[in-house]
mmCIF file of the N, C-alpha and C atoms, coordinates in Angstrom:
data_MODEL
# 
_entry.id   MODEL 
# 
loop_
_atom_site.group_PDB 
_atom_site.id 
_atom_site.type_symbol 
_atom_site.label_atom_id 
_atom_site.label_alt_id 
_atom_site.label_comp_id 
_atom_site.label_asym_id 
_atom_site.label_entity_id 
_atom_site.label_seq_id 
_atom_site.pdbx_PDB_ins_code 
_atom_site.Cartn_x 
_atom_site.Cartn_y 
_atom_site.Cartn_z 
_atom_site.occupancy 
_atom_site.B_iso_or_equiv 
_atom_site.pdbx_formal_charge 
_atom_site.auth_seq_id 
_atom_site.auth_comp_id 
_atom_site.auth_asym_id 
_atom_site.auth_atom_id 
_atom_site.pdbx_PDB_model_num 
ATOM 1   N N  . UNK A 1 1  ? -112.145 133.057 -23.272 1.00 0.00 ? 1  UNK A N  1 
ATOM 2   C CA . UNK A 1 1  ? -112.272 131.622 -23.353 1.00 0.00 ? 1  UNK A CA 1 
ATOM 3   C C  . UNK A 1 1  ? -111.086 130.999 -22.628 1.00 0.00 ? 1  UNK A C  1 
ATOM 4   N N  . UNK A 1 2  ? -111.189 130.027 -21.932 1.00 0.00 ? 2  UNK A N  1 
ATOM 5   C CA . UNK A 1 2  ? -110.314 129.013 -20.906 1.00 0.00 ? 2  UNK A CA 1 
ATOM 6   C C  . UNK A 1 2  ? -109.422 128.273 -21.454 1.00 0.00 ? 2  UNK A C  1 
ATOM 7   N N  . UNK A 1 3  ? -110.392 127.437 -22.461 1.00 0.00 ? 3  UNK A N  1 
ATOM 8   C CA . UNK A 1 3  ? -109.772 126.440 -23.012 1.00 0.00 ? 3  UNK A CA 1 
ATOM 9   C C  . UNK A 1 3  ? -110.609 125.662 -24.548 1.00 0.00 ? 3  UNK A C  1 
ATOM 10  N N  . UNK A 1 4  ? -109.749 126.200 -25.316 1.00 0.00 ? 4  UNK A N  1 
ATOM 11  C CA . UNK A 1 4  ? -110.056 126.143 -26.802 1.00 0.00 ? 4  UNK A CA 1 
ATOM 12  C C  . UNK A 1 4  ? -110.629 125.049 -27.176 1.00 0.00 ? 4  UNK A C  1 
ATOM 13  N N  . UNK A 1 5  ? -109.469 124.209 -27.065 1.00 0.00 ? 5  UNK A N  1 
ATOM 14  C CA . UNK A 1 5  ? -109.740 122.394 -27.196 1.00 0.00 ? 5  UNK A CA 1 
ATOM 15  C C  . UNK A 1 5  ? -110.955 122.260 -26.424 1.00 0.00 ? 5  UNK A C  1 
ATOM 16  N N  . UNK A 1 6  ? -111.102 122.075 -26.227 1.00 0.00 ? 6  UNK A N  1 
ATOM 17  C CA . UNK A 1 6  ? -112.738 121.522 -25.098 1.00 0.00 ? 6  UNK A CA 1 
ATOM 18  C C  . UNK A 1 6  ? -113.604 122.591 -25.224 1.00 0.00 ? 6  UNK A C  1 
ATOM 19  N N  . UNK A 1 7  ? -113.894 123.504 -25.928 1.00 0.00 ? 7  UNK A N  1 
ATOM 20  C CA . UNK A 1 7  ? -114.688 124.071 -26.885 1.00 0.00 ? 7  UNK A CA 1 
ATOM 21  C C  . UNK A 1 7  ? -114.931 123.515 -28.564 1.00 0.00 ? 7  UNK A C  1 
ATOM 22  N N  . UNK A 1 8  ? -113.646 123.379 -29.069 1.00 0.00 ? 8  UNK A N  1 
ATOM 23  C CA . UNK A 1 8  ? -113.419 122.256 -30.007 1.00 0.00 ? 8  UNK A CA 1 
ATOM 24  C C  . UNK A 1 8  ? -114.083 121.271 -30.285 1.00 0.00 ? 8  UNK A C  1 
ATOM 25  N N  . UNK A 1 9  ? -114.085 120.443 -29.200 1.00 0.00 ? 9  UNK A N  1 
ATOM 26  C CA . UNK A 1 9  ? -114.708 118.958 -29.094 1.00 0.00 ? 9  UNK A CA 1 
ATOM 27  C C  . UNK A 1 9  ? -115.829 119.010 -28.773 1.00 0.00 ? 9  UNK A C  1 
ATOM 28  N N  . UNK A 1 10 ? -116.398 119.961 -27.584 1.00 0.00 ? 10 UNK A N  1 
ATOM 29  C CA . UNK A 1 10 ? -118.310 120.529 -27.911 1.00 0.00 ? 10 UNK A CA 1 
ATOM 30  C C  . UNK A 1 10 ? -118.417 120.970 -29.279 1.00 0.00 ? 10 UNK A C  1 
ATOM 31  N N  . UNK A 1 11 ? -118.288 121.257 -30.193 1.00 0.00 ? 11 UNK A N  1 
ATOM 32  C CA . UNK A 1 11 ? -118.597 122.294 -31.390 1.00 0.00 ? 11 UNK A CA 1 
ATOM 33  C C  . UNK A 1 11 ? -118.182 120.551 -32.445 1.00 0.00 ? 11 UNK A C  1 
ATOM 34  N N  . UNK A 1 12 ? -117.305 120.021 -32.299 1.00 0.00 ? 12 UNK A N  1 
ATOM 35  C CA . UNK A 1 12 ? -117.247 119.139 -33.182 1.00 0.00 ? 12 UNK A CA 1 
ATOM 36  C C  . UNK A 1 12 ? -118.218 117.983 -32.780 1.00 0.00 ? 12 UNK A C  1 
ATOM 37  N N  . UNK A 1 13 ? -118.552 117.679 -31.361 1.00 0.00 ? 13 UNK A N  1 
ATOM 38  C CA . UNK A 1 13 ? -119.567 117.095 -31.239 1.00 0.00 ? 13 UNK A CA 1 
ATOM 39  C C  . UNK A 1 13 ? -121.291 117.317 -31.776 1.00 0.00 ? 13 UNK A C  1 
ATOM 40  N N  . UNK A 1 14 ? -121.262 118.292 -31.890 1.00 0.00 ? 14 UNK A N  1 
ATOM 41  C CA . UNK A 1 14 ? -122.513 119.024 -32.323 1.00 0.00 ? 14 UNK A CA 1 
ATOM 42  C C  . UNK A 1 14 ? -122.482 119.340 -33.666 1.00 0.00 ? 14 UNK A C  1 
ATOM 43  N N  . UNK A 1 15 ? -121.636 118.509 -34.552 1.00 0.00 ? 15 UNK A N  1 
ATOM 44  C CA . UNK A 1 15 ? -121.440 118.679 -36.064 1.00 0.00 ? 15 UNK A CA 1 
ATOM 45  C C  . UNK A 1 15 ? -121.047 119.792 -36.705 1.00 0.00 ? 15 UNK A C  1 
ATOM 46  N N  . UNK A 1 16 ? -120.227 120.465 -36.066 1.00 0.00 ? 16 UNK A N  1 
ATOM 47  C CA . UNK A 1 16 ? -119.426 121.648 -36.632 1.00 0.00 ? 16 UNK A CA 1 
ATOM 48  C C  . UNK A 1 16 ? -118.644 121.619 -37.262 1.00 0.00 ? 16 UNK A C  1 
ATOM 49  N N  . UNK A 1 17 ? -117.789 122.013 -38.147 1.00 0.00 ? 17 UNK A N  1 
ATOM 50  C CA . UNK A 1 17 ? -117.162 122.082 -39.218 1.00 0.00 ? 17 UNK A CA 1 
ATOM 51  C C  . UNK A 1 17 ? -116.073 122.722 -38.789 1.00 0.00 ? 17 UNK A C  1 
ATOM 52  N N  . UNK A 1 18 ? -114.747 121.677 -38.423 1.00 0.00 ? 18 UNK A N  1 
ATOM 53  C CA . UNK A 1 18 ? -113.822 122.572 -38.257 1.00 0.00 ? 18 UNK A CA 1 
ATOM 54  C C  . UNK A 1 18 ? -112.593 122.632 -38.803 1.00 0.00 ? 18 UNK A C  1 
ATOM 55  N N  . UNK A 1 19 ? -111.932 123.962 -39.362 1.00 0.00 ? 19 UNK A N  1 
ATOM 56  C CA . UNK A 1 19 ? -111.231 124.181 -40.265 1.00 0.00 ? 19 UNK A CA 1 
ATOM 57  C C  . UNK A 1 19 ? -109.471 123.622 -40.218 1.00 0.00 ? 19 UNK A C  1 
ATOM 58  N N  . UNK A 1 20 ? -109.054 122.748 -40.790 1.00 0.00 ? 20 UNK A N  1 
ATOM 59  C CA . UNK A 1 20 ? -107.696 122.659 -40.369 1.00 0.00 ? 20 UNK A CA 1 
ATOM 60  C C  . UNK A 1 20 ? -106.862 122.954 -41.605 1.00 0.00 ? 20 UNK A C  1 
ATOM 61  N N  . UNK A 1 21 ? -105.627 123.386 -41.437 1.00 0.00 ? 21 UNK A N  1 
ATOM 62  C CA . UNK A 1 21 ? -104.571 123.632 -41.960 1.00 0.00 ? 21 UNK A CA 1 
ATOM 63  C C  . UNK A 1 21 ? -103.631 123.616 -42.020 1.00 0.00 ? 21 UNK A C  1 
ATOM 64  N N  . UNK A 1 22 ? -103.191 123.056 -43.065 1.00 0.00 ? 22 UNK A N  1 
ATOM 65  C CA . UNK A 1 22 ? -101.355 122.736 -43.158 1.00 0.00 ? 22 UNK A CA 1 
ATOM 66  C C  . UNK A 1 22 ? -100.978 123.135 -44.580 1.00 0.00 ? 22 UNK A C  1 
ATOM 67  N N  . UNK A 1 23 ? -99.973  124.090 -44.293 1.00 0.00 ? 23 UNK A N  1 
ATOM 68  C CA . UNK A 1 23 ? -99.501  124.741 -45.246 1.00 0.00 ? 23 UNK A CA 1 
ATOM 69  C C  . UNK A 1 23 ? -97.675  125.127 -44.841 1.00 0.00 ? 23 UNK A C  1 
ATOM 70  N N  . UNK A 1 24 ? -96.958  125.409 -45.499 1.00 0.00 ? 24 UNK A N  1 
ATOM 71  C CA . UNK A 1 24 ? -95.612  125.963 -45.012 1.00 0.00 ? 24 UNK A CA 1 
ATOM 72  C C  . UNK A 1 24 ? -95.628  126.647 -43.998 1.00 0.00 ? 24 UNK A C  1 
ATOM 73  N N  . UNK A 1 25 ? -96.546  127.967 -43.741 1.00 0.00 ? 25 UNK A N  1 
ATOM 74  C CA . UNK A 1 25 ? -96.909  129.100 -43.173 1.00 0.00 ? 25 UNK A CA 1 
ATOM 75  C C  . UNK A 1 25 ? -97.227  128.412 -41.992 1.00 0.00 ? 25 UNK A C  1 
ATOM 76  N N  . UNK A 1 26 ? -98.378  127.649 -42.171 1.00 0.00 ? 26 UNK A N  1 
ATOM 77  C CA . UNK A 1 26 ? -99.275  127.737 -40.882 1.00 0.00 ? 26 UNK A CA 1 
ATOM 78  C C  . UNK A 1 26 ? -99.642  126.034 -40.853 1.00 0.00 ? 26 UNK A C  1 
ATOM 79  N N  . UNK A 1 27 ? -99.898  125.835 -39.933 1.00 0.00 ? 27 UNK A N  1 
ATOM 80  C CA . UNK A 1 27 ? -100.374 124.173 -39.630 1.00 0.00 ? 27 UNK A CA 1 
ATOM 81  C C  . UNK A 1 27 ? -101.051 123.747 -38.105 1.00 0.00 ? 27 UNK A C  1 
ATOM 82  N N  . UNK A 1 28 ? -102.474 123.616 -38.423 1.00 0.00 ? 28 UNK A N  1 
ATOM 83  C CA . UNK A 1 28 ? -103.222 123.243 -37.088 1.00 0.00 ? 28 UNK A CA 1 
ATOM 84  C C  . UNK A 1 28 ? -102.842 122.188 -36.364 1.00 0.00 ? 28 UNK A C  1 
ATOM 85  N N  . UNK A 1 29 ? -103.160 121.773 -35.322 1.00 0.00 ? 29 UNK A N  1 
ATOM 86  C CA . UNK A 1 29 ? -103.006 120.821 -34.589 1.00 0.00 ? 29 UNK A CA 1 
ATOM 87  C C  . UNK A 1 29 ? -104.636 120.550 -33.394 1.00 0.00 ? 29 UNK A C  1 
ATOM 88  N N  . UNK A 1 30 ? -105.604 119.943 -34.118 1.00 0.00 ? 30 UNK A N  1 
ATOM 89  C CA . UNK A 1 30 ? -106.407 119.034 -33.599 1.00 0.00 ? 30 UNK A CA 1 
ATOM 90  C C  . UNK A 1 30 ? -107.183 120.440 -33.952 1.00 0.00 ? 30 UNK A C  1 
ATOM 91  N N  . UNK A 1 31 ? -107.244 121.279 -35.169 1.00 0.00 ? 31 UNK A N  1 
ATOM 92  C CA . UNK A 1 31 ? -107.928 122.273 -35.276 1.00 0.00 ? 31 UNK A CA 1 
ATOM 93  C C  . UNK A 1 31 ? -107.290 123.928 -34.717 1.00 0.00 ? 31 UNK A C  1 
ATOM 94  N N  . UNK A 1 32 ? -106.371 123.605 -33.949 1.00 0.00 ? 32 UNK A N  1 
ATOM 95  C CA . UNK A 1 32 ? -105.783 124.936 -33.484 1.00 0.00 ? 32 UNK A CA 1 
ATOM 96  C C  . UNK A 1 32 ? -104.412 125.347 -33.556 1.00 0.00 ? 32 UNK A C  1 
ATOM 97  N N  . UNK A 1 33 ? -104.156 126.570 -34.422 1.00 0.00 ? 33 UNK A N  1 
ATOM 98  C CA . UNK A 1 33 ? -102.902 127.241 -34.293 1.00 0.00 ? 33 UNK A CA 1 
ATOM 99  C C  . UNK A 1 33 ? -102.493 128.280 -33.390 1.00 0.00 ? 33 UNK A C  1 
ATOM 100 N N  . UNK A 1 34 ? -101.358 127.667 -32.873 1.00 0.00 ? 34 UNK A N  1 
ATOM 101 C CA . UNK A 1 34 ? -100.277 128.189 -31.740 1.00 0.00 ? 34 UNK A CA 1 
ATOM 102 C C  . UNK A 1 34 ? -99.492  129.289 -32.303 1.00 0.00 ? 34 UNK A C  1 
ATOM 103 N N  . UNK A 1 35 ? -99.910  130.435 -32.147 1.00 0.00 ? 35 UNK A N  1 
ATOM 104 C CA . UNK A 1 35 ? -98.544  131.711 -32.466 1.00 0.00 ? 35 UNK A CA 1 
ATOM 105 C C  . UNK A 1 35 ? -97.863  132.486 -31.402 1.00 0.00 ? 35 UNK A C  1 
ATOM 106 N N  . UNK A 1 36 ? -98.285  131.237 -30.212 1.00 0.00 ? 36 UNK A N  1 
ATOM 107 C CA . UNK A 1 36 ? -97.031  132.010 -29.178 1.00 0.00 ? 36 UNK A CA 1 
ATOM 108 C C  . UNK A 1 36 ? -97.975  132.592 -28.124 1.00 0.00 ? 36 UNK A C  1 
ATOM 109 N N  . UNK A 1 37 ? -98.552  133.949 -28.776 1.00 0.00 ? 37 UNK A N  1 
ATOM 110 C CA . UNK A 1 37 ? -99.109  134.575 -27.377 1.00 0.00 ? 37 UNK A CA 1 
ATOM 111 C C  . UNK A 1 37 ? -100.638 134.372 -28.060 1.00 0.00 ? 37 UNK A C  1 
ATOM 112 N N  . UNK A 1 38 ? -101.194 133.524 -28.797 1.00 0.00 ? 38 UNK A N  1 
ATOM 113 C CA . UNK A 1 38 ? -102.634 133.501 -29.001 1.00 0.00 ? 38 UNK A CA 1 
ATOM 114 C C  . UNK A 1 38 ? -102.823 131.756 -29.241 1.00 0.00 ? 38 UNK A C  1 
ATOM 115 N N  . UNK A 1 39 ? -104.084 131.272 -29.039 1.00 0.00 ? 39 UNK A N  1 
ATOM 116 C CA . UNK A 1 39 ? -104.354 130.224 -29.915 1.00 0.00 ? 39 UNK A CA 1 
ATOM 117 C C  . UNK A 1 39 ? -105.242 130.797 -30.962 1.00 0.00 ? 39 UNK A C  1 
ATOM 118 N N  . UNK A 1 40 ? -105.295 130.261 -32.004 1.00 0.00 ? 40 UNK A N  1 
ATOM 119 C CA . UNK A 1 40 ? -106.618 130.259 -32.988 1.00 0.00 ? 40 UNK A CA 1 
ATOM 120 C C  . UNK A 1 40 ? -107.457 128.970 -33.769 1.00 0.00 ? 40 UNK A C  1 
ATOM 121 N N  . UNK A 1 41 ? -108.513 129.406 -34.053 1.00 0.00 ? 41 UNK A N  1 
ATOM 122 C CA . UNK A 1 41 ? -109.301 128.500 -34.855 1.00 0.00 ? 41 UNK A CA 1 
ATOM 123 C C  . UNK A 1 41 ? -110.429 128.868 -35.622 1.00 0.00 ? 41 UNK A C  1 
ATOM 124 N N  . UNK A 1 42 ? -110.570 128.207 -36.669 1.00 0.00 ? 42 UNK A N  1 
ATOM 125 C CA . UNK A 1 42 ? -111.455 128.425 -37.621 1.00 0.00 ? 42 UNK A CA 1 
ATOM 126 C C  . UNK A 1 42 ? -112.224 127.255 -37.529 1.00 0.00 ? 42 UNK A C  1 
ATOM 127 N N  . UNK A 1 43 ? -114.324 127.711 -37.732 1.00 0.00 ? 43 UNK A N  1 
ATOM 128 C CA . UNK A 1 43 ? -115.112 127.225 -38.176 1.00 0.00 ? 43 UNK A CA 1 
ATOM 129 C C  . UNK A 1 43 ? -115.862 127.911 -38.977 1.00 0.00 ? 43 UNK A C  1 
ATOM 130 N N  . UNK A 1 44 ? -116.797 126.759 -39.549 1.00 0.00 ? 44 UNK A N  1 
ATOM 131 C CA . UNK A 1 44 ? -117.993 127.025 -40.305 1.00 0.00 ? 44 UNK A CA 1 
ATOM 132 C C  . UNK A 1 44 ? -119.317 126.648 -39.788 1.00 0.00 ? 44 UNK A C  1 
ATOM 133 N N  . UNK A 1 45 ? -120.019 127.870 -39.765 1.00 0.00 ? 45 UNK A N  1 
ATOM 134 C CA . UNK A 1 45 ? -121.280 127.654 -39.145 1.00 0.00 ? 45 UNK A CA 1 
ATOM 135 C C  . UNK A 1 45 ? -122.138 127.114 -40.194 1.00 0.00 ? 45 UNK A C  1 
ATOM 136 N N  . UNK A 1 46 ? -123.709 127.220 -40.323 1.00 0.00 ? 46 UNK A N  1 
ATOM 137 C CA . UNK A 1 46 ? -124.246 126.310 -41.296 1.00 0.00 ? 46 UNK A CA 1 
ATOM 138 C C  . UNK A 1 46 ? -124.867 127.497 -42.649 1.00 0.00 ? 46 UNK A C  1 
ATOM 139 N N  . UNK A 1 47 ? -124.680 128.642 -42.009 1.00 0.00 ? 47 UNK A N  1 
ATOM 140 C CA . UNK A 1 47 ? -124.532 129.633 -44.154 1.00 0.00 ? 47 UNK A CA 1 
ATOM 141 C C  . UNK A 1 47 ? -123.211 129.216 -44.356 1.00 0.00 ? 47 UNK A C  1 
ATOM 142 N N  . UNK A 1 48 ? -122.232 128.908 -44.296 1.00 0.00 ? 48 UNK A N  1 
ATOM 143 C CA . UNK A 1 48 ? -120.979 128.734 -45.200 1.00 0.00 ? 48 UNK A CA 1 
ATOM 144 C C  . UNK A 1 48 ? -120.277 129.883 -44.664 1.00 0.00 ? 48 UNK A C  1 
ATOM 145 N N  . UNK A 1 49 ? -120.398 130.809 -43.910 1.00 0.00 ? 49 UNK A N  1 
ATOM 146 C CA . UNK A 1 49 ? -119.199 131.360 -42.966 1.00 0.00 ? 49 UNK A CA 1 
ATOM 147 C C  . UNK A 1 49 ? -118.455 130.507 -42.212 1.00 0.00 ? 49 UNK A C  1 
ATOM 148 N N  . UNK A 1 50 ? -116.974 131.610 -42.764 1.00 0.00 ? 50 UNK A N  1 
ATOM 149 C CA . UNK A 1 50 ? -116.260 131.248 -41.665 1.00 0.00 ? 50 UNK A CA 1 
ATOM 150 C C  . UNK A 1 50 ? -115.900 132.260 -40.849 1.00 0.00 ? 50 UNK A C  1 
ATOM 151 N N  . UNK A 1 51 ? -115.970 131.752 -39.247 1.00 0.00 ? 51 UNK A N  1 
ATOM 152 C CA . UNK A 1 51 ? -115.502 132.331 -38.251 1.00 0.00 ? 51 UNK A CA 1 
ATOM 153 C C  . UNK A 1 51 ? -114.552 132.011 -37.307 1.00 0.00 ? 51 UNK A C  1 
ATOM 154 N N  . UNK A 1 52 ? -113.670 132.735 -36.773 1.00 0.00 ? 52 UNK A N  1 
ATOM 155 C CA . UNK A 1 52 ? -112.379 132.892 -36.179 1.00 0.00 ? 52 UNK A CA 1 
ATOM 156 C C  . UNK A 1 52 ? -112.651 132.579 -34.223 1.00 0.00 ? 52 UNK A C  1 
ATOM 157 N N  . UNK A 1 53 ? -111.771 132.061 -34.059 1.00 0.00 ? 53 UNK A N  1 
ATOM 158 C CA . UNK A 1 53 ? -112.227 132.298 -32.307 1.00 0.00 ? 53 UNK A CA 1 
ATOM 159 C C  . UNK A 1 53 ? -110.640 131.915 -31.523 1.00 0.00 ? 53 UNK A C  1 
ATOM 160 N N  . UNK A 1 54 ? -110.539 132.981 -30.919 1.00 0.00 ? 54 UNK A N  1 
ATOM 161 C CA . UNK A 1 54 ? -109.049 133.100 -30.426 1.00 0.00 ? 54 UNK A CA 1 
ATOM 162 C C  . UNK A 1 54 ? -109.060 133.292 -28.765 1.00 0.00 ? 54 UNK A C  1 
ATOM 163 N N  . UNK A 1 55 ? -107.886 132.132 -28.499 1.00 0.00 ? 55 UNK A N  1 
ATOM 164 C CA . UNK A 1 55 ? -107.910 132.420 -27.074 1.00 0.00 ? 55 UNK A CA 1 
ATOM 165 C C  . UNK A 1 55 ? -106.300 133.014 -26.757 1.00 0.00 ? 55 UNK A C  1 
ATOM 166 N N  . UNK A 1 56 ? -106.464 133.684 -26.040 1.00 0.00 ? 56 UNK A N  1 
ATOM 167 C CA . UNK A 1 56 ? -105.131 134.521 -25.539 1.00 0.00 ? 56 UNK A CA 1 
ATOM 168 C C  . UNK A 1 56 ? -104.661 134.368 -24.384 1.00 0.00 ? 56 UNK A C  1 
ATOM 169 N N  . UNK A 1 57 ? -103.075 133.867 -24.289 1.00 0.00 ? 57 UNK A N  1 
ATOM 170 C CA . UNK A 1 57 ? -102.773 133.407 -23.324 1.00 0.00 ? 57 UNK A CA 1 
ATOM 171 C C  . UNK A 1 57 ? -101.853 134.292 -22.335 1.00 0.00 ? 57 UNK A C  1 
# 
């Protein structure tokens, strides 16, 4: 994947469910966490999974 964000915003346009988080540990930004050499993100499709989708930079 190229570019997360603009996968993001298709998937949130299309009523997707997307997971954010802020915690001590960890804290999204517009849906995606930065650990340096990966991005990540969490959604929910429509059974109530959640799934992961990581872009590597």
């Amino acid at each position: 994947m190229d570019d997360l964000g603009a996968e993001l915003a298709e998937l949130r346009a299309r009523g997707v469910e997307i997971i954010d988080i802020d915690t001590p540990e960890m804290k999204t930004e517009d849906g995606i966490l930065d650990t340096g050499d990966a991005l990540h993100a969490w959604i929910v499709d429509p059974g109530k999974n959640v799934l992961g989708i990581d872009q590597y930079k």
